[in-house]
C-alpha positions in Angstrom: 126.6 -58.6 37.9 123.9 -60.6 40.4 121.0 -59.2 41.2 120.1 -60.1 44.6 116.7 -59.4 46.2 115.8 -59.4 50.2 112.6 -58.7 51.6 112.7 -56.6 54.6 110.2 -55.1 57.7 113.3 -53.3 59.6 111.5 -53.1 62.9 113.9 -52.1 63.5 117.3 -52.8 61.6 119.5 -54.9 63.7 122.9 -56.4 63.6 121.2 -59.2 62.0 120.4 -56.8 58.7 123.8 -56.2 58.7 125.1 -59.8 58.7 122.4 -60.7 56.0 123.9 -57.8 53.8 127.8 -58.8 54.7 127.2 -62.0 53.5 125.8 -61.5 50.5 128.5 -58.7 49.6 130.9 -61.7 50.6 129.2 -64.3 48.3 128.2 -61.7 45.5 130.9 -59.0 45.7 129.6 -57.8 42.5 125.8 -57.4 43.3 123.7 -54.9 43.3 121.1 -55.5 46.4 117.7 -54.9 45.8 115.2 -54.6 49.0 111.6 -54.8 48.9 110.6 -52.9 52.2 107.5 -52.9 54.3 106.3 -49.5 55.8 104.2 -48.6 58.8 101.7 -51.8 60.1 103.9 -55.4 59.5 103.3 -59.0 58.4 102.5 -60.1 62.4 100.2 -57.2 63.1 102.8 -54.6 64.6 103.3 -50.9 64.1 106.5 -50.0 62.8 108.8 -48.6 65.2 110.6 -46.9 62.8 109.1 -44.8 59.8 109.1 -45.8 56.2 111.0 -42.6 55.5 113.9 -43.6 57.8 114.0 -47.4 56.9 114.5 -46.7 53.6 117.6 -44.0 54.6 118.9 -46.7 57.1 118.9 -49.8 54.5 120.4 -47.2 52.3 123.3 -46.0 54.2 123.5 -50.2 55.1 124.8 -50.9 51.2 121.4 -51.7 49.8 121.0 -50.0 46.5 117.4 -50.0 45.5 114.1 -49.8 47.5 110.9 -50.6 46.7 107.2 -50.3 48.8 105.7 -53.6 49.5 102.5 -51.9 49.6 100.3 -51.9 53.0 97.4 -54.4 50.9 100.0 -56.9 50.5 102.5 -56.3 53.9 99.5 -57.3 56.4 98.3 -60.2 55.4 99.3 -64.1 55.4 102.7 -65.1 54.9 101.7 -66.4 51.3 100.1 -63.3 50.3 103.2 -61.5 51.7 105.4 -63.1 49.8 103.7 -63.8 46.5 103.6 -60.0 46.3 107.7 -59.3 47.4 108.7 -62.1 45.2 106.4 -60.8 42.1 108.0 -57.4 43.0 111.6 -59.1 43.1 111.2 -60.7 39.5 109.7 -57.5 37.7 113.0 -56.1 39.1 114.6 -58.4 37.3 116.7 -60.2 40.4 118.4 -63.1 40.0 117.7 -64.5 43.2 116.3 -64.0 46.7 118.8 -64.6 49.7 116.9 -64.8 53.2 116.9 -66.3 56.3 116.5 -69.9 57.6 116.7 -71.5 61.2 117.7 -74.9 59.0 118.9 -73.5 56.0 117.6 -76.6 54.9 116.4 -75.4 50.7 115.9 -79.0 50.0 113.5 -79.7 52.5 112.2 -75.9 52.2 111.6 -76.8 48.2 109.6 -80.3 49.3 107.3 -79.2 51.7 106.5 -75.8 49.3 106.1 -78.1 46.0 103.5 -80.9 48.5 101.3 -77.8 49.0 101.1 -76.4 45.7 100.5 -80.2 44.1 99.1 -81.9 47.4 95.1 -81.2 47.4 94.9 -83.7 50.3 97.7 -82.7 52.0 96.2 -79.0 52.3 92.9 -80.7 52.8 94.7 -81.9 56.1 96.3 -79.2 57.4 93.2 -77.0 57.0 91.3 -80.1 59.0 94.5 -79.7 62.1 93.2 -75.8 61.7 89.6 -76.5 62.1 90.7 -78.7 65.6 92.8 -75.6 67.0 96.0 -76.4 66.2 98.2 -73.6 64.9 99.7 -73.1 61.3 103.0 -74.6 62.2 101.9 -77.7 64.1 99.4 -78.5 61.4 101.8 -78.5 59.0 104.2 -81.1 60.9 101.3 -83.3 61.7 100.1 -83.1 57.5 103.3 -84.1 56.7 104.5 -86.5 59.4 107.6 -84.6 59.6 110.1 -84.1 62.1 110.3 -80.6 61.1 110.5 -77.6 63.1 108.5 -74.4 61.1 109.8 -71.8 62.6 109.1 -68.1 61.2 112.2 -67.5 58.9 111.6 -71.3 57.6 107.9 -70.7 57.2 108.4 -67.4 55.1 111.1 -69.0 53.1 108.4 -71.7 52.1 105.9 -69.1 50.9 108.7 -67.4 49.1 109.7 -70.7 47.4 105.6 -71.6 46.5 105.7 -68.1 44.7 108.8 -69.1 42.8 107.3 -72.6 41.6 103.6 -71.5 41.5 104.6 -68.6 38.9 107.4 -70.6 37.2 109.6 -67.5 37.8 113.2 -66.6 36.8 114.8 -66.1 40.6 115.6 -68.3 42.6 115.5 -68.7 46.8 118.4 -68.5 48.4 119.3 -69.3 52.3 121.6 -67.9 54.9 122.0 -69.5 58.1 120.0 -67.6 60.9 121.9 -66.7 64.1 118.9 -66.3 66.7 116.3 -67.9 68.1 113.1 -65.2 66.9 110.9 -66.2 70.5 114.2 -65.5 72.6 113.4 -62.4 74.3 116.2 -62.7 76.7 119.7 -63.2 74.9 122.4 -60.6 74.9 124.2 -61.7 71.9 125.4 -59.3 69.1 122.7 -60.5 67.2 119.1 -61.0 69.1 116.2 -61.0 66.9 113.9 -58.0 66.1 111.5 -59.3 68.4 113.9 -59.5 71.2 115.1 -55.9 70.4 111.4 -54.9 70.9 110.9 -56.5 74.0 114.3 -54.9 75.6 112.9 -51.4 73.7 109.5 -51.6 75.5 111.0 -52.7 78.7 113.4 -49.6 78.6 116.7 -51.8 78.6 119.5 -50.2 76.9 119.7 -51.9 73.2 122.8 -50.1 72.0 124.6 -53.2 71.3 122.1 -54.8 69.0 121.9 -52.3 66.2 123.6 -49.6 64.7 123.6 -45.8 67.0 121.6 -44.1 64.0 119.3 -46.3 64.4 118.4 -46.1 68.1 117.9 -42.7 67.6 114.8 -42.5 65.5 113.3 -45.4 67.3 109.3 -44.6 67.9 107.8 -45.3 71.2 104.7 -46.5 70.2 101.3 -44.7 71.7 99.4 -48.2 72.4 97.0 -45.7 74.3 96.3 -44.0 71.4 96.0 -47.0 68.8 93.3 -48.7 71.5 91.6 -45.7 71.9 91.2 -45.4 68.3 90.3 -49.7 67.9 87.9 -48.9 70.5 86.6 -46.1 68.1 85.8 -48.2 65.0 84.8 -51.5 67.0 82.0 -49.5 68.3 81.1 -47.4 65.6 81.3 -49.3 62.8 78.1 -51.3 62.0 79.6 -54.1 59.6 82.8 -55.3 61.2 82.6 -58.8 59.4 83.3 -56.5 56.1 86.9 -56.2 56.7 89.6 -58.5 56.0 90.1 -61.4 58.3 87.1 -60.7 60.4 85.0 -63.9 60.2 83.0 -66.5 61.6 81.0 -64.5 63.6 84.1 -62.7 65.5 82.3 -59.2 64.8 80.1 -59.8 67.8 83.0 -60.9 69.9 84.7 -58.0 69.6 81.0 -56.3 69.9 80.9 -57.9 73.0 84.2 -57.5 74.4 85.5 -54.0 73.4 83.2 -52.2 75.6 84.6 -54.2 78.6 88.1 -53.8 78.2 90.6 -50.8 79.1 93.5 -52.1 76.6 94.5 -54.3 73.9 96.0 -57.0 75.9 93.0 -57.5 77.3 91.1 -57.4 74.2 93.1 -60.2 73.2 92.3 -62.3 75.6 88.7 -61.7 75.0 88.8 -62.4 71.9 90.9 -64.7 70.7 90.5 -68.6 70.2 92.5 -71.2 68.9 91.1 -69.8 65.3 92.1 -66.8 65.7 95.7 -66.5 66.6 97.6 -63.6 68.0 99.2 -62.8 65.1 96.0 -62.8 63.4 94.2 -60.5 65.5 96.4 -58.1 65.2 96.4 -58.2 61.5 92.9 -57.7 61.5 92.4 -55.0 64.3 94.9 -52.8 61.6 92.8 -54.1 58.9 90.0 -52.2 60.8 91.5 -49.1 61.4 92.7 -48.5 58.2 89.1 -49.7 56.3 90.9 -52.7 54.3 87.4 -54.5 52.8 87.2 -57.8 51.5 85.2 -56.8 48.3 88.8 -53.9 47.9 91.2 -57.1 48.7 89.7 -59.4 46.3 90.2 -57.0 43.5 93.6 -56.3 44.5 96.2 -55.9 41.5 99.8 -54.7 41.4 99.3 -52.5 39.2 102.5 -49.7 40.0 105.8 -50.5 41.9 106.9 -47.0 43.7 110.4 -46.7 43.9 111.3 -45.2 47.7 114.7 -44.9 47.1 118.5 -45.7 45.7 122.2 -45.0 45.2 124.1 -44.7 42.6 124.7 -48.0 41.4 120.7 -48.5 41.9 119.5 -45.5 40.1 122.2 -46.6 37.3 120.2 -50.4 37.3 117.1 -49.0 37.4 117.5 -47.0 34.0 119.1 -49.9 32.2 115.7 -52.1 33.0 113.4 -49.3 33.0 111.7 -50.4 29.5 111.5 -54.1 30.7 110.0 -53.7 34.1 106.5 -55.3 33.1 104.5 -53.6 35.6 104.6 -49.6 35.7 107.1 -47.9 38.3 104.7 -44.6 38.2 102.4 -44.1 41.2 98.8 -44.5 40.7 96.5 -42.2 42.4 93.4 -44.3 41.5 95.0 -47.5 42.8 93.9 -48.9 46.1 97.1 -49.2 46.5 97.7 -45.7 46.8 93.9 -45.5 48.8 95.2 -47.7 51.6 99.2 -46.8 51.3 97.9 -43.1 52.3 95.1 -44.3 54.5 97.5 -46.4 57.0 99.7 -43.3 56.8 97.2 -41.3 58.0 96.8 -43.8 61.3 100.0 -44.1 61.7 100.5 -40.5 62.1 97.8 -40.3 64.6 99.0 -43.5 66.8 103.1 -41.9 66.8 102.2 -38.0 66.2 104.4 -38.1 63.4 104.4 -36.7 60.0 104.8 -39.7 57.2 101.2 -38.5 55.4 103.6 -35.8 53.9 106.7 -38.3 52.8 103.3 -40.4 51.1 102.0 -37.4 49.6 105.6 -35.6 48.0 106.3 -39.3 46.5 109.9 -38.6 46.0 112.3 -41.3 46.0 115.4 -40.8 48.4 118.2 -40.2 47.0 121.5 -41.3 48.8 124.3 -39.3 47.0 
């Protein structure tokens, strides 16, 4: 039997998630799947538009077997922290490999360009140079290299998995499947459109019914951006120390000082703010990393020190008990962890951005069970 990891955000789950989990049923009709899922704030910066809760029933009644929390620490940060955590969570579990997406399902070129950053001083040396002048992450890395490369998201993401493999000499091994969309495409009406695109039609009240399962449509947040401002505008103002936080550097605590009381939404803000330092994508990480309180002294003590199991089937619940001794870092939740602290905490301002009720799926810690 394989054991096949994915990493997942679901926001939301598309026709896309289903291909990715066809295929591998097709390639590994033996497997059991095994997704590491993030919850309520994403890897770009975004809220979740669907709960953790549902997610993890969705990827559940979508033939995945076993679930596991990428905690919030680890879900909204850079790629390479992201996926250093996922793939450390994906080898405890024992998996056999990771499959994910690629625009050039390209793994030779994917393993070249991961193994000249991990061994490449210089090389990093360059890109962080390209950085310094304004250019973004993906452009600097072309440049470094002198390589007619593309870097797009799935590409870049399957490089940071691949530098997790080789940097922890781990057992698993990266995997690609061919991606079918283009992720800045915000206009194609294909069967399969990316996430992004999904988004766009959601908050632009087009009908999305042909993109992703019914069930899914249905528990589909609208997300309060009024509320999440107000509540930005809240801590930029109150909080004395902004530059404590996670990202916030380099003097961008007095531009957002300076800006927040002079703008009526976040779009705005944005365009205060940010600089070719400080990305979108960036910005939006570290307004969440505000709201929520995520310090730099917390992060640099960050350890993974519990996996919490949010839910399975049959055949994962049967997996999980013959590793259970093996797994080398505790599946028990931690209540002293910060990872619990800030699991609850972006709970609790998630709750109060959607009006929803996930600080009580947090606090009953009860894995799903799909029968």
């Amino acid at each position: 039997m394989q054991k096949i990891g994915i990493i997942g955000e679901y926001n939301p789950f598309h026709n896309g998630h289903l291909y990715h989990i066809a295929t591998i049923k097709d390639l590994y009709p033996d497997s059991i799947i095994i997704l590491v899922l993030n919850g309520y704030f994403l890897q770009r910066g975004e809220i979740s538009l669907l709960t953790k809760e549902d997610k993890v029933k969705i990827a559940l009644a979508h033939e995945v077997d076993l679930v596991v929390e990428l905690p919030f620490v680890y879900g909204t940060q850079s790629a390479d922290i992201f996926a250093e955590a996922s793939i450390k969570i994906l080898e405890a579990l024992k998996c056999d490999a990771i499959i994910c997406g690629s625009e050039s399902n390209d793994l030779v070129q994917i393993t070249k360009i991961a193994k000249k950053q991990l061994e490449d001083k210089a090389y990093n040396n360059e890109v962080k140079s390209y950085l310094k002048e304004g250019l973004n992450y993906p452009t600097a890395l072309a440049k470094a290299l002198n390589l007619k490369f593309n870097f797009l998201p799935n590409d870049l993401l399957a490089i940071s998995y691949q530098k997790a493999i080789l940097k922890n000499n781990f057992h698993l091994k990266l995997k690609t499947i061919k991606r079918t969309s283009d992720y800045h495409d915000l206009t194609s009406t294909d069967a399969i459109i990316s996430a992004s695109n999904i988004r766009h039609k959601w908050e632009n009240h087009e009908d999305i019914t042909n993109y992703l399962p019914s069930a899914v449509a249905k528990k589909m947040l609208t997300i309060n951006m009024d509320h999440y401002f107000k509540l930005l505008k809240y801590a930029l103002i109150t909080n004395p120390q902004l530059n404590q936080f996670v990202d916030v550097d380099e003097g961008l605590e007095y531009r957002l000082k300076k800006y927040i009381t002079a703008t009526s939404n976040l779009t705005e803000l944005i365009k205060k703010v940010k600089t070719k330092r400080y990305t979108f994508n960036k910005l939006n990480r570290l307004f969440i990393h505000i709201l929520v309180g995520l310090t730099k002294t917390d992060n640099e003590k960050l350890q993974l020190d519990y996996l919490k199991i949010l839910g399975f089937n049959a055949h994962g619940k049967k997996y999980l008990k013959t590793i259970k001794k093996d797994i080398p870092i505790p599946i028990v939740r931690n209540t002293d962890s910060a990872l619990f602290k800030y699991e609850l905490l972006a709970s609790q301002i998630y709750d109060l951005i959607n009006d929803t009720k996930t600080v009580e799926f947090e606090i009953k810690n009860k894995p799903i069970i799909k029968k």
